[in-house]
Backbone bond lengths (Angstrom), bond angles and torsions (degrees), N, CA, C in turn:
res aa  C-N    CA-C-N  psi(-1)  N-CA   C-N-CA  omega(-1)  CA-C   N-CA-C  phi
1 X - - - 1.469 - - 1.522 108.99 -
2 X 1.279 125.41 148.99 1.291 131.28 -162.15 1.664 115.72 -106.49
3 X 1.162 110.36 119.35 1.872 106.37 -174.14 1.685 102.49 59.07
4 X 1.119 110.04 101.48 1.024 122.05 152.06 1.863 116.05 -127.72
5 X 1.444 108.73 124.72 1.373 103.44 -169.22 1.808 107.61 -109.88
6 X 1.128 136.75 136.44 1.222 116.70 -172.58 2.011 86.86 -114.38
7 X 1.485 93.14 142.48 1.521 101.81 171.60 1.532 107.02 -104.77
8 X 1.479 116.90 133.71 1.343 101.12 169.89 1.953 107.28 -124.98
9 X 1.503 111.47 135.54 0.647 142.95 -160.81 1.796 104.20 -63.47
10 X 1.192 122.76 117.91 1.638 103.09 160.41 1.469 102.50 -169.13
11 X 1.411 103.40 65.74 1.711 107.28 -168.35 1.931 86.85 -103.71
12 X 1.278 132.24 -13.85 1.536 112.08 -149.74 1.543 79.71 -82.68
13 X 1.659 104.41 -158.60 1.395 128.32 -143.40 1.745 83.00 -136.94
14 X 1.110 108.93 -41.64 2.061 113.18 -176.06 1.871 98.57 76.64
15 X 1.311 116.60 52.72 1.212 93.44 -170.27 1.472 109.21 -96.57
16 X 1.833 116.59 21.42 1.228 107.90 174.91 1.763 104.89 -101.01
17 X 1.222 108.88 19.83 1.765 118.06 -171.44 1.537 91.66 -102.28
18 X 1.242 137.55 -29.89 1.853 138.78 172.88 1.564 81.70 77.34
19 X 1.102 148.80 51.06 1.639 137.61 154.74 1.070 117.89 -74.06
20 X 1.252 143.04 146.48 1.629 125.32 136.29 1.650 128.15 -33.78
21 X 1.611 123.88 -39.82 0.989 129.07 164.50 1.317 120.38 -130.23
22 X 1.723 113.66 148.67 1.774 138.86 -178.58 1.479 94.11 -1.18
23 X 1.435 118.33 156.37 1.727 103.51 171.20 1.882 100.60 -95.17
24 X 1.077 105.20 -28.96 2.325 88.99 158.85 1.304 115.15 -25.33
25 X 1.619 119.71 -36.50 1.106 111.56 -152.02 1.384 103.33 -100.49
26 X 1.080 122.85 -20.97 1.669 129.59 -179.44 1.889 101.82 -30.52
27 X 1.184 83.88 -167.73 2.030 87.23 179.26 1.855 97.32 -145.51
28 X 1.076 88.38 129.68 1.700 107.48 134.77 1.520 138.95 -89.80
29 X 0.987 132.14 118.60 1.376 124.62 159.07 1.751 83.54 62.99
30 X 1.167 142.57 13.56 1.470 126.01 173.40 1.286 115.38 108.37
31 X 1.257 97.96 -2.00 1.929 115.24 -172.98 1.164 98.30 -97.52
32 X 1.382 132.55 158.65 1.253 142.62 146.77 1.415 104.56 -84.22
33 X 1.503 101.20 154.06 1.408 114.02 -176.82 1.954 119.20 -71.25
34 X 1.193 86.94 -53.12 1.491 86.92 160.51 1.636 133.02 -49.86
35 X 1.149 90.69 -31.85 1.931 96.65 179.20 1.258 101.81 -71.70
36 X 1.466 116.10 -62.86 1.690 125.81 -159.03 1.586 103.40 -47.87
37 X 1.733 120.08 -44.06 1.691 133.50 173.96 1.355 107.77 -44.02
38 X 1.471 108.66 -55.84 1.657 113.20 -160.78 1.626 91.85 -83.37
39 X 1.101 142.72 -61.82 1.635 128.14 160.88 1.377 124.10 -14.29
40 X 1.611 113.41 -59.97 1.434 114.33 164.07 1.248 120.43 -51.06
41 X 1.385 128.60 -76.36 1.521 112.43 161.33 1.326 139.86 9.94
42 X 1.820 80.51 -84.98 1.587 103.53 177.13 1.620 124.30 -56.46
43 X 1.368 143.24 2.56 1.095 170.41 5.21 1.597 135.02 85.38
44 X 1.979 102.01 -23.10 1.267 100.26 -156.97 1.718 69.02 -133.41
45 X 1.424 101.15 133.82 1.399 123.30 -163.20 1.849 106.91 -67.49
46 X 1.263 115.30 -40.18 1.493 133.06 177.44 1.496 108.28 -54.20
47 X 1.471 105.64 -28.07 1.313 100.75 169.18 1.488 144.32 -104.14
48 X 1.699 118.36 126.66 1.465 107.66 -149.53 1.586 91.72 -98.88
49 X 1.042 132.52 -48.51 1.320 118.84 -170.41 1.401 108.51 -130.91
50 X 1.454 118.64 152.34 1.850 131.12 157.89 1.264 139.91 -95.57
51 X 1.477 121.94 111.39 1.285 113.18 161.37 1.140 147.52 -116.27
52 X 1.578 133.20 117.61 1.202 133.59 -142.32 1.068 107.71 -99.78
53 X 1.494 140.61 127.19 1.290 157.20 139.90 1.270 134.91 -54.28
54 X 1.198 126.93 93.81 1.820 114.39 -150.71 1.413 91.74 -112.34
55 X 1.585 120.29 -158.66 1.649 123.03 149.82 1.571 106.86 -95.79
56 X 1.295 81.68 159.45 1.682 95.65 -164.27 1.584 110.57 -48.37
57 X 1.506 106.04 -40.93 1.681 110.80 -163.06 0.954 112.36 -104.62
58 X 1.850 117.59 28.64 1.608 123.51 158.67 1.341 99.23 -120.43
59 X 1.022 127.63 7.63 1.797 109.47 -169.96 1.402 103.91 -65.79
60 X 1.241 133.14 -19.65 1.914 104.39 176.71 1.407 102.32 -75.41
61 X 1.355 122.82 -43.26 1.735 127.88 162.50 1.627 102.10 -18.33
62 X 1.352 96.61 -81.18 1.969 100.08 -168.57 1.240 125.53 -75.97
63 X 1.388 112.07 14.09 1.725 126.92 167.92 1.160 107.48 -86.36
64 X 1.587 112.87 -45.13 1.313 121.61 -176.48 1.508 114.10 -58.16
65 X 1.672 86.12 -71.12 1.461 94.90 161.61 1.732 153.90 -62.63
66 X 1.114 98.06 10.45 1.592 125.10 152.29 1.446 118.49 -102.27
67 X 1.678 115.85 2.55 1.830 98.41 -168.02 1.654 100.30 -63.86
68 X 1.325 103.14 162.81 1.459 112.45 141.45 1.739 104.02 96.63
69 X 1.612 95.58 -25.44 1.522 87.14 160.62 1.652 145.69 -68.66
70 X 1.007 150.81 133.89 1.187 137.93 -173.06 1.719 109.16 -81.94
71 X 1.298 95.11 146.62 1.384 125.28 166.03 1.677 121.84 79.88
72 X 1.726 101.72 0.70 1.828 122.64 162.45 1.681 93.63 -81.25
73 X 1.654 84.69 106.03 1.442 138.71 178.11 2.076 92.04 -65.15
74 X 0.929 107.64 -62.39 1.481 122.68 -161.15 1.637 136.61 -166.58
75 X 1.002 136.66 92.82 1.301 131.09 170.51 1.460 123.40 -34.09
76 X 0.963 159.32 -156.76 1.331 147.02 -161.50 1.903 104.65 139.77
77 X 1.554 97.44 136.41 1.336 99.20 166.21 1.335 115.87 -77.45
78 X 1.718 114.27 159.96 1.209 114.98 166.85 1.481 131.08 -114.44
79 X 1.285 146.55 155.63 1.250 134.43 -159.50 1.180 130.84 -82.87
80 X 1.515 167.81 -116.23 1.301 165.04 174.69 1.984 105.93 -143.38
81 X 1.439 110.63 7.55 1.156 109.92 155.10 1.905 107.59 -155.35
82 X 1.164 127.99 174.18 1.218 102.71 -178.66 1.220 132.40 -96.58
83 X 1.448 115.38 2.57 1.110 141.11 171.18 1.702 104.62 -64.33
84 X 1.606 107.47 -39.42 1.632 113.02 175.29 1.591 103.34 -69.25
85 X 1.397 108.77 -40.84 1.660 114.06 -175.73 1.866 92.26 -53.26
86 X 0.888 114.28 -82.84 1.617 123.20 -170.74 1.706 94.84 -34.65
87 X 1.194 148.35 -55.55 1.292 130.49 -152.73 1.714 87.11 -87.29
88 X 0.722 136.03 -36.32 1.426 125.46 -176.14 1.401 108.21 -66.15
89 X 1.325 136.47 -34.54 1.431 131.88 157.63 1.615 117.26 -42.80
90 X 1.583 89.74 -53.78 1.777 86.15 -175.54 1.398 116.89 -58.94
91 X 1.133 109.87 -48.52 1.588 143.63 173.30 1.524 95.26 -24.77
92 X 1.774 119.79 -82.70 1.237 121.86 145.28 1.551 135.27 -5.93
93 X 1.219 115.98 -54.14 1.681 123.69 -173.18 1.651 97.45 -88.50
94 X 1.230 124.81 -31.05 1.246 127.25 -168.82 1.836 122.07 -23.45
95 X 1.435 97.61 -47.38 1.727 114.77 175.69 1.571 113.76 -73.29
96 X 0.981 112.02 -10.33 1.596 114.91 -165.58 1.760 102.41 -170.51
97 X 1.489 105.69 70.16 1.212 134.87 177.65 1.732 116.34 -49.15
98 X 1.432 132.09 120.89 1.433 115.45 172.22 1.180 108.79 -113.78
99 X 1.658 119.26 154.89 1.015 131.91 -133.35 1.871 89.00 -78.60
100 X 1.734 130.33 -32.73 1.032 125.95 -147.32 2.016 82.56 -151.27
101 X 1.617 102.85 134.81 1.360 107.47 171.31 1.513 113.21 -111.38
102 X 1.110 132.79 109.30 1.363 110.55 172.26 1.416 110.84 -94.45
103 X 1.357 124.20 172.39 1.691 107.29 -155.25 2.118 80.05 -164.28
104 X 1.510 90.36 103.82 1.552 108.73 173.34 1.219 120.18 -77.99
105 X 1.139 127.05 -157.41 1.506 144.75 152.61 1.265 103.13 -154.56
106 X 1.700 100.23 114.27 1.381 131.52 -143.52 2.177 87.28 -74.31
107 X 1.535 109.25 -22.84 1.676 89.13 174.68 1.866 116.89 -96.92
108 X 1.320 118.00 34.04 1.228 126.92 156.31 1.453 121.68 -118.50
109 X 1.769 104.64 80.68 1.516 125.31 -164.71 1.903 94.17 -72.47
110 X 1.299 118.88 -8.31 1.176 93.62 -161.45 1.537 114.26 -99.76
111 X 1.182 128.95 14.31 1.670 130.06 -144.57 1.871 91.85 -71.22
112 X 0.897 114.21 141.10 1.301 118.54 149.52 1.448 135.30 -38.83
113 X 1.260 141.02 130.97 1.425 141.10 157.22 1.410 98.55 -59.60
114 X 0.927 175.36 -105.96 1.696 171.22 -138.98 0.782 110.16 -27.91
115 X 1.703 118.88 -61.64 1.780 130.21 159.69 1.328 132.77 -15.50
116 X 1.871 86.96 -74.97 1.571 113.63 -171.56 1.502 92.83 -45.58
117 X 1.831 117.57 -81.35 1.249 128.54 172.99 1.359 116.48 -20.25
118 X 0.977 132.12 -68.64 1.774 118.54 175.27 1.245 124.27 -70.23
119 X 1.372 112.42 -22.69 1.831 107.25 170.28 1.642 95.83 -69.52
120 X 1.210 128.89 -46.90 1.750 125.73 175.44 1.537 101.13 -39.11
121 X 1.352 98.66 -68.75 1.871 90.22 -173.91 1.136 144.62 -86.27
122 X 1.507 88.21 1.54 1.974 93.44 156.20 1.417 117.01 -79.72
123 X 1.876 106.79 -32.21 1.083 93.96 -171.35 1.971 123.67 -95.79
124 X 1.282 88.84 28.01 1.582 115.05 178.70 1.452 94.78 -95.93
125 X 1.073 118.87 -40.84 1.372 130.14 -140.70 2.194 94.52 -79.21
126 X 1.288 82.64 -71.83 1.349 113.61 170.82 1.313 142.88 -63.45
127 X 1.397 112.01 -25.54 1.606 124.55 -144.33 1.572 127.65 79.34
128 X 1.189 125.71 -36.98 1.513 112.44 175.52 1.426 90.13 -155.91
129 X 1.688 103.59 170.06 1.395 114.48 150.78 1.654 105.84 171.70
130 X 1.162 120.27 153.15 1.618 132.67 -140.56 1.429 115.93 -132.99
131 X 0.995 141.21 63.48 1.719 134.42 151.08 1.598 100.33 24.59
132 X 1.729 108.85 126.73 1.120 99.09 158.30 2.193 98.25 -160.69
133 X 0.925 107.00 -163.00 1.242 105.09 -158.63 1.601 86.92 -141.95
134 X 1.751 125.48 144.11 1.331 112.79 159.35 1.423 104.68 -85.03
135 X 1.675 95.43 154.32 1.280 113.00 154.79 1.974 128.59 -49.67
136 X 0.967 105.44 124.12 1.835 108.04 -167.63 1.952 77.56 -109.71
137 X 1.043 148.78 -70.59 1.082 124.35 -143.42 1.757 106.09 -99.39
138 X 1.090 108.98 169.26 1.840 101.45 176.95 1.581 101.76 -78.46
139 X 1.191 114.51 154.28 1.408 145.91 160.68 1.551 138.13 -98.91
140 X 1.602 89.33 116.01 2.009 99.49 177.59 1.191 97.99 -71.95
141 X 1.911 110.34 157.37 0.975 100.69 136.94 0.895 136.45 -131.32
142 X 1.852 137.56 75.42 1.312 137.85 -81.01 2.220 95.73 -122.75
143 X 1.446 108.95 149.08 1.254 104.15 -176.62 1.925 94.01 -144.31
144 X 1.667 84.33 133.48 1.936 79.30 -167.60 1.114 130.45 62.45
145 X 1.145 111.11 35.67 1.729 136.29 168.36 2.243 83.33 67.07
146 X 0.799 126.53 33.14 1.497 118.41 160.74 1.399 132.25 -120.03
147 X 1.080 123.71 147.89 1.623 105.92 -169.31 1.940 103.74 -80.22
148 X 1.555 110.56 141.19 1.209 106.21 -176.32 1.303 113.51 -115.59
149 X 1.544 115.01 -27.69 1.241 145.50 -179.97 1.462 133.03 -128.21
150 X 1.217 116.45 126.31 1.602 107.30 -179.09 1.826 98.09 -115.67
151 X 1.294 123.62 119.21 1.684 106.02 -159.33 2.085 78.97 -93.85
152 X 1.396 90.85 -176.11 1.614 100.27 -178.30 1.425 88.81 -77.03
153 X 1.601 120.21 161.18 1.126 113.15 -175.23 1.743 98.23 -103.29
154 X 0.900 95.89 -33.87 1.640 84.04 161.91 1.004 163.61 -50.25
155 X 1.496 86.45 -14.55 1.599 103.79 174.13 1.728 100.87 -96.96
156 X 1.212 121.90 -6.47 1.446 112.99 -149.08 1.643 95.97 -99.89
157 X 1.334 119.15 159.53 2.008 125.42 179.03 1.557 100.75 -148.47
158 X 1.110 99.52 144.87 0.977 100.76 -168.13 2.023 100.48 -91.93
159 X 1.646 113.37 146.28 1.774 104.61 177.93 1.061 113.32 -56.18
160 X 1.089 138.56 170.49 1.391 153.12 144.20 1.465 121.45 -152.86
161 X 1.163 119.97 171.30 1.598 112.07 170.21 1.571 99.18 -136.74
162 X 1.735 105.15 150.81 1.209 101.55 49.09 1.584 109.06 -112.94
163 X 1.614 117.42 159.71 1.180 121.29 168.79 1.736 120.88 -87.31
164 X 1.363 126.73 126.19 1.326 115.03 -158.18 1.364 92.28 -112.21
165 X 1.450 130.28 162.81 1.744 128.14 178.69 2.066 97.09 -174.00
166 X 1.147 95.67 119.53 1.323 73.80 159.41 1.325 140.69 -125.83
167 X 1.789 105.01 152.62 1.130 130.01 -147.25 1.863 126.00 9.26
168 X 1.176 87.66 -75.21 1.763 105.39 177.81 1.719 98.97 -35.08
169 X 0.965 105.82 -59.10 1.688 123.97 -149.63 1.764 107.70 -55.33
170 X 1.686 94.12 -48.82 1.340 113.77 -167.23 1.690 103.32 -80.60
171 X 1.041 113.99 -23.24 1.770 118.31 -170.99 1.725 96.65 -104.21
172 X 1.075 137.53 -1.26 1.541 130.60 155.79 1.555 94.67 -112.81
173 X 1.302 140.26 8.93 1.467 119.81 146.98 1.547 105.24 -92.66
174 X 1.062 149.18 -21.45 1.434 152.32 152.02 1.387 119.07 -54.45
175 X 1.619 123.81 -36.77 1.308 121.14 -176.17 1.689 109.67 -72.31
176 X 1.717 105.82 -40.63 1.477 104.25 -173.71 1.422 109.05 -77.63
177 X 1.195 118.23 -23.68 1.694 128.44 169.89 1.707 111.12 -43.69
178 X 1.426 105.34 -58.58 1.424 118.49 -179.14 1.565 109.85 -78.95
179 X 1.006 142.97 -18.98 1.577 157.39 148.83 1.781 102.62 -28.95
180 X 1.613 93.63 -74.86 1.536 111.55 172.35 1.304 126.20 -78.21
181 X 1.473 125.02 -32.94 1.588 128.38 177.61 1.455 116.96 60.27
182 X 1.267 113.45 -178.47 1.388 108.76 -166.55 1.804 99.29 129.40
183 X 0.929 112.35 -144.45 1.863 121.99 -159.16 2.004 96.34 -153.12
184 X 1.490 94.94 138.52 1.433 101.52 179.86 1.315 92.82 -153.02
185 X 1.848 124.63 163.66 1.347 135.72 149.27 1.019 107.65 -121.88
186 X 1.507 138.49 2.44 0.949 128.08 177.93 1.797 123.26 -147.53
187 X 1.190 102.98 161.60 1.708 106.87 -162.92 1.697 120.96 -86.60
188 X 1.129 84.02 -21.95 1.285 107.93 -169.18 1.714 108.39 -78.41
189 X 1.542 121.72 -28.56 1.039 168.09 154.36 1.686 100.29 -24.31
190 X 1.550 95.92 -54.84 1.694 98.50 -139.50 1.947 78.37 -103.63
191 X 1.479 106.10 -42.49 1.711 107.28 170.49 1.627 124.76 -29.06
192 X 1.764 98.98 -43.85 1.694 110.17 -159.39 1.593 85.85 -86.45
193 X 1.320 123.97 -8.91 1.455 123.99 -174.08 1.775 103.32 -81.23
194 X 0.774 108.39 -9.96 1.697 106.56 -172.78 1.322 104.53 -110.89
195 X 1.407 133.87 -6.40 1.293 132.98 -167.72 1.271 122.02 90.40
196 X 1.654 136.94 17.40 1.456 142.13 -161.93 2.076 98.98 -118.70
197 X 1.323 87.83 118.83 1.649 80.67 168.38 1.129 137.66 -70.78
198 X 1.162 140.92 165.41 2.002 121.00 -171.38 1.551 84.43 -142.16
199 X 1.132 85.94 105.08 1.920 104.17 169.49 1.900 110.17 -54.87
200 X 1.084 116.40 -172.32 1.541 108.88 -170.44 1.804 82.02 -142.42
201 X 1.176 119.09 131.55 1.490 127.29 157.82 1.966 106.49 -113.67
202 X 1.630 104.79 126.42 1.477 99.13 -149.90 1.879 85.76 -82.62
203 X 1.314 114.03 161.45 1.667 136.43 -169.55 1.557 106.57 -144.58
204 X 0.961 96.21 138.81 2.200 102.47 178.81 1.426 83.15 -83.64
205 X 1.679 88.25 177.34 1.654 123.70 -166.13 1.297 93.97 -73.99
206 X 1.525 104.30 -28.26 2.016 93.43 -159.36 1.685 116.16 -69.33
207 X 1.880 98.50 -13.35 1.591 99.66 160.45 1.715 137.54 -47.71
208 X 1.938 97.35 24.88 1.411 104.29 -160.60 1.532 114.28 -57.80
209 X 1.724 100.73 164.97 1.589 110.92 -175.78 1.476 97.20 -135.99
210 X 1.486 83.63 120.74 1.559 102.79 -147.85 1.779 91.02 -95.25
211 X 1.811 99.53 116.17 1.765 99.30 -159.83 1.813 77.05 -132.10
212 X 1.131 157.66 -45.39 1.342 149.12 -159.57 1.374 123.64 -115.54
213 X 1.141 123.03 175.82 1.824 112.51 -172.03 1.737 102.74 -82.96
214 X 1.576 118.56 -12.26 1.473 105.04 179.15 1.542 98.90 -76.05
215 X 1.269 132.27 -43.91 1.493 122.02 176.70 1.359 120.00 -50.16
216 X 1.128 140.80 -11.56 1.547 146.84 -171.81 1.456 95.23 -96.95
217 X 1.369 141.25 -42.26 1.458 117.08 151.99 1.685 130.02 -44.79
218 X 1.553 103.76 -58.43 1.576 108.79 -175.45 1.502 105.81 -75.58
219 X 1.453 130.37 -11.53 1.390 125.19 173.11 1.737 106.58 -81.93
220 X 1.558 105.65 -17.94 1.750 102.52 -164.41 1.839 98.58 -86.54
221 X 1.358 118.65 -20.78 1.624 138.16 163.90 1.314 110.13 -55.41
222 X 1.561 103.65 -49.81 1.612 85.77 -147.95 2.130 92.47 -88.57
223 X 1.592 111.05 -32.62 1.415 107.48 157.36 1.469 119.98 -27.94
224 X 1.453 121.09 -62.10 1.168 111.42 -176.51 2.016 120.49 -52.36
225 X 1.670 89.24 -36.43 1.220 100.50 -161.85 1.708 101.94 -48.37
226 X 1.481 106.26 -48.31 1.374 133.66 -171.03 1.790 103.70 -50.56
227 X 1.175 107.98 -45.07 1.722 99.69 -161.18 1.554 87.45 -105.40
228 X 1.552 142.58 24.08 1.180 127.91 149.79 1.478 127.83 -75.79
């Protein structure tokens, strides 16, 4: 497949992890989290180039700390929501367009190469399509601390990324987004807003996104598991 660019995500702050610093930056085994992601990537043959999204007032930090990897295209600041992070990527690719964007979250080091690869070629195939995981337990859907809704659980998946779209698709679902404005976390979001379907490629749990201090145990497990 031709141009495939993977974006990885690492504009938040992690301020539900209580760290001193971003949770990207935490460590595994001595690694930072952000490195070990963009390594994986870089690693998975489908993918031709990287672009990293940091916060604005670490980027010599995550230049540094990305050298030496192959196929990180460019570091890049990120914006004050992530919806700004994502248009500033495109923004970025704009001169030298790839055919397919996939767009991570730079603290889920663990996604599969199988994944990545088929979310790329569905969403080549198709126009979009999104990593997701089924739901294993039932789901509230609770208003005023009460339950209001119980949806079927079968129908329900849980998000994940990476989210794949290509190029064109994802940067005229961003342009009319910013036209109208408003608040988003997600891409996929602003895709179903233009009329484009986003296929589902299914992903295990272990695709975790490591947001609290209990995940930094089961993420420091399943690391090991990975480099055994």
């Amino acid at each position: 497949m031709n141009k495939v660019t993977a974006v990885l995500l690492a504009g938040g702050r992690g301020n539900r992890m209580g760290a001193q610093v971003p949770k990207q930056e935490l460590e595994l085994d001595g690694r930072k989290i952000y490195r070990i992601a963009a390594e994986r990537f870089a690693s998975f043959s489908i993918v031709g180039t990287i672009l990293f999204v940091c916060p604005a007032d670490r980027l010599d930090a995550y230049k540094a700390g990305l050298a030496g990897i192959p196929k990180v295209r460019a570091v890049i600041a990120g914006g004050d929501e992530r919806h700004d992070s994502v248009w500033n990527a495109l923004e970025a690719l704009r001169n030298d367009p790839p055919a397919v964007v996939l767009m991570h979250d730079a603290v889920r080091p663990f996604v599969t190469g199988r994944t990545v690869a088929e979310v790329a070629r569905v969403a080549a195939e198709h126009g979009a399509a999104t990593a997701a995981a089924r739901a294993v337990d039932t789901l509230y859907g609770v208003r005023d601390g009460i339950v209001a809704e119980i949806p079927d659980r079968r129908t329900m998946w849980h998000a994940q990324t990476p989210q794949g779209f290509r190029y064109d698709i994802l940067r005229r679902a961003h342009e009319e987004f910013r036209k109208k404005g408003g608040a988003t976390t997600d891409d996929t979001r602003l895709v179903q807003a233009i009329g484009t379907p986003v296929r589902v490629v299914e992903e295990p749990l272990t695709n975790l996104k490591i947001t609290g201090p209990a995940d930094i145990a089961i993420a420091a497990a399943l690391y090991r598991e990975l480099k055994e």
